[in-house]
Steps between C-alpha positions, in 0.01 A plus 500: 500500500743666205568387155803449340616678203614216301226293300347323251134412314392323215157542376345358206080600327402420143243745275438525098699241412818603685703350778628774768760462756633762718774474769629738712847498680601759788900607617563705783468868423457828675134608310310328309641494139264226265615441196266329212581264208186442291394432137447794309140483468470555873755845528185707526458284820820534657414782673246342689677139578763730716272676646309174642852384592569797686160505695616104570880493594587832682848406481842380226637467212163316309519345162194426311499254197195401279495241259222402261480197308175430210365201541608170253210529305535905388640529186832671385356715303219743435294673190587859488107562337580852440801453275333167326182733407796780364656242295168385349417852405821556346495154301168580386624817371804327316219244367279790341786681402630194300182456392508130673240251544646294708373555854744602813600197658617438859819333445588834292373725835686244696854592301442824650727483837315696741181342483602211728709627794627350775276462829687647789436368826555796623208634343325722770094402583329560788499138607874462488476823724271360736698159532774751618355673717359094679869389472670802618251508790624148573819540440518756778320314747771180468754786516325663822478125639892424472579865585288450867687136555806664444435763732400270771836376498669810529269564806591181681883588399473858652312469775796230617733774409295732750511260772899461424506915554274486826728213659808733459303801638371302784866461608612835440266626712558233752899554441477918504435614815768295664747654261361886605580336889854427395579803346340701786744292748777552284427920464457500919847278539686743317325823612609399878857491386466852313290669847843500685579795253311799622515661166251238346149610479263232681180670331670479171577112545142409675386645128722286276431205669142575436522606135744150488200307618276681216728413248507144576118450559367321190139444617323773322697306183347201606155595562487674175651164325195275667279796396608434127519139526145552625376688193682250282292253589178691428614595186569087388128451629356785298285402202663848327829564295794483753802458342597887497374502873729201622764640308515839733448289780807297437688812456405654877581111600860599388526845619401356881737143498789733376416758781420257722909342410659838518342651840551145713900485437442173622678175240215260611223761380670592237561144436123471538430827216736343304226183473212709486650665185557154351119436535423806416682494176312211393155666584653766282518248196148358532352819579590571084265253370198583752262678282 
């Protein structure tokens, strides 16, 4: 099975009086590069979200974004006790040093304007933390879930590419050795025409026409193709990381069709490499988004 690179997860958890969500998005991307947006009461935890992303997606471009919401009920604001307790010192010391009797009242602590301050939602606690951590860990198993359906369609897509490949190959190999045959005749035709000349060296010829026959043999190109075509398909049924690995194998898919092309001299193999390389392009694209 593989896993594409592209992706997304939603997950959602609620704790202290605070809605979390989290979602996570994924592009195609060499390493594994995760990026966080969170409130700033959770920075301390950024750290750790990538790291569980990393340990989850091995792959891409990954974009993390948390949201958290307080509930309808929470109120805008909140008492900053330390600077109402200040004020009421300080009043008290205004009062005595008036030499008041009035008492300190609270709508003269409440003119004061840092006593009430706004309530961020933001606000870190350890129970918006821990609905993170639930939502993130859902979040990444939605984004695991659409990253394996994805991938199974990029199997099905490139194993049909594969089979495309191994129909060509099966005719150059059926189509190869006749065209060895014909350039074998050909080379013995024309070497009885030259043997009427004394001065030509038979020896000489009998080892051109072999090292001809090398030259146009393609089947140690074609056994190494199905040997890579082979391994191809071990690497889509591996449970591990095999972009990087189906990547290489693509490229030694090229190096043998273009071989393959060149050493036949033949226009229906070539003709043949020419749709290999078509298919093979297109394994080429997919293989990019195969974590």
């Amino acid at each position: 099975m593989i896993y594409s690179m592209t992706g997304f997860g939603r997950g959602t958890a609620s704790a202290d009086g605070a809605d979390v969500t989290v979602e996570v998005r994924s592009l195609n991307g060499r390493y594994c590069e995760v990026t966080v947006r969170a409130p700033r009461s959770l920075a301390e935890h950024e750290t750790e979200m990538q790291s569980r992303v990393k340990d989850a997606l091995d792959r891409g471009k990954i974009g993390v974004n948390v949201q958290a919401q307080r509930e309808a009920a929470s109120a805008p604001v909140r008492v900053d006790a330390a600077a109402a307790a200040a004020y009421r010192r300080l009043l008290d010391e205004v009062r005595e040093a008036a030499r008041l009797t009035e008492p300190v009242s609270l709508e003269q602590v409440l003119k004061f304007p840092d006593v009430l301050v706004a309530a961020d939602a933001e606000d870190h606690t350890e129970g918006v933390w821990e609905a993170t951590q639930a939502a993130l860990a859902e979040a990444l198993d939605a984004h695991l879930a659409m990253r394996r359906q994805e991938g199974d369609a990029l199997a099905a897509d490139l194993h049909a590419r594969l089979e495309a490949i191994e129909t060509e190959l099966d005719a150059v190999e059926a189509e190869a050795p006749a065209r060895i045959d014909a350039a074998r005749t050909a080379m013995h035709e024309r070497i009885a025409e030259l043997l009427s000349d004394e001065r030509v060296d038979r020896d000489r010829l009998e080892l051109e026409i072999a090292l001809l026959a090398d030259k146009l043999d393609v089947n140690e190109e074609c056994v190494r193709l199905r040997s890579h075509l082979a391994l191809f398909r071990e690497a889509l049924a591996s449970d591990e990381p095999v972009g990087r690995r189906l990547n290489f194998l693509a490229q030694e898919f090229n190096r043998e069709i273009n071989t393959i092309a060149s050493k036949a001299n033949d226009p229906g193999i070539a003709h043949r490499a020419v749709t290999m390389k078509e298919e093979l392009e297109k394994i080429r694209e997919q293989v990019q988004n195969v974590v």
